[in-house]
VMD Tcl script that draws the C-alpha trace (Angstrom):
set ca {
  {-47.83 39.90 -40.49}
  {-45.66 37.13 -40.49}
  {-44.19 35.42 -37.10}
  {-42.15 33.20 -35.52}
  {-43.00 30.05 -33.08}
  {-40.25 29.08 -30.93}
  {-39.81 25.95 -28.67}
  {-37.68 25.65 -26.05}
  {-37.34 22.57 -24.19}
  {-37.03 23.88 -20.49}
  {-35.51 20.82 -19.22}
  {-32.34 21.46 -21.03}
  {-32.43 24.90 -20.11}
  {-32.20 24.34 -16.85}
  {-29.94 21.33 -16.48}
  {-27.23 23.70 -18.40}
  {-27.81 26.43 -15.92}
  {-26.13 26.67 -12.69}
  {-27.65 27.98 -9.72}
  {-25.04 30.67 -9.73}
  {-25.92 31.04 -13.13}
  {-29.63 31.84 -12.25}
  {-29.30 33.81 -9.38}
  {-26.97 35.77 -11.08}
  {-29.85 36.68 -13.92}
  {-32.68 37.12 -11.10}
  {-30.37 39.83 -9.77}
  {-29.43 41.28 -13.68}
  {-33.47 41.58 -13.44}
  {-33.95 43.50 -9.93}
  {-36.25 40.95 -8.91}
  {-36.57 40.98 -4.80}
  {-34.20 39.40 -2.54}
  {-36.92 36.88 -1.66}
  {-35.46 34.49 -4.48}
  {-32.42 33.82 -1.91}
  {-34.71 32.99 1.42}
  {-34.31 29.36 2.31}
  {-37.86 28.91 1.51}
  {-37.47 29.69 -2.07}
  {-33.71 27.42 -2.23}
  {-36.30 24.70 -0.72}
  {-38.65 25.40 -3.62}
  {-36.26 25.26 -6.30}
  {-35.04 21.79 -4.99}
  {-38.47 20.96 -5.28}
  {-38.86 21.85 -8.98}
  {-35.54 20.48 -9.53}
  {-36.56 16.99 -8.39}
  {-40.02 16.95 -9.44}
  {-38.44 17.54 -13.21}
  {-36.13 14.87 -12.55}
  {-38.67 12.26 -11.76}
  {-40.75 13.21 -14.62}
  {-43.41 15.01 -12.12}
  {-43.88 18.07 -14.78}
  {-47.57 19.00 -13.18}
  {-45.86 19.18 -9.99}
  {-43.02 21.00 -11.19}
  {-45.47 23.60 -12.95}
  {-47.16 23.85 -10.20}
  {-44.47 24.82 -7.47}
  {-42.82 26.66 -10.35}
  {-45.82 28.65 -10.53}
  {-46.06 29.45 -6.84}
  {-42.32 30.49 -6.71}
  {-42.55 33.06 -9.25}
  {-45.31 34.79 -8.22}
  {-43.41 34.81 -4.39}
  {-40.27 35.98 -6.13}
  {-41.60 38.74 -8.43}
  {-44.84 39.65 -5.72}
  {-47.18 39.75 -8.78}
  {-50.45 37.10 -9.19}
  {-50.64 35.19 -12.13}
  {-54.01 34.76 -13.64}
}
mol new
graphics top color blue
foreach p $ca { graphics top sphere $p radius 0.5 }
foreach p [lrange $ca 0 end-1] q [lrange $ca 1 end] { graphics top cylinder $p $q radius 0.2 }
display resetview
């Protein structure tokens, strides 16, 4: 069966993205309201500026966290 890879570069994703813009698609998804706590604006800074300064372990790894507080699921 054949497939397809595709690569997005996140970076550009986000720096095209507003926060509006993203907030606006975590509500089109019913994810909980805990994406607009202060805690979670304080994360995204976080990922924001860890990207920025080239700190993509970081980013991944307070990405990671903020996900699985927004959505309430574990990831393995």
């Amino acid at each position: 069966m054949p497939y397809v890879n595709v690569w997005v570069d996140d970076t550009d994703v986000l720096e095209d993205a507003s926060d509006d813009d993203l907030i606006k698609e975590l509500r089109r998804r019913n994810l909980p309201a805990a994406a607009e706590t202060d805690e979670a604006t304080e994360d995204l800074n976080r990922i924001f500026y860890a990207f920025y300064f080239g700190k993509q372990d970081e980013a991944v790894h307070v990405m990671r966290k903020y996900v699985q507080d927004v959505t309430g699921r574990t990831l393995p």
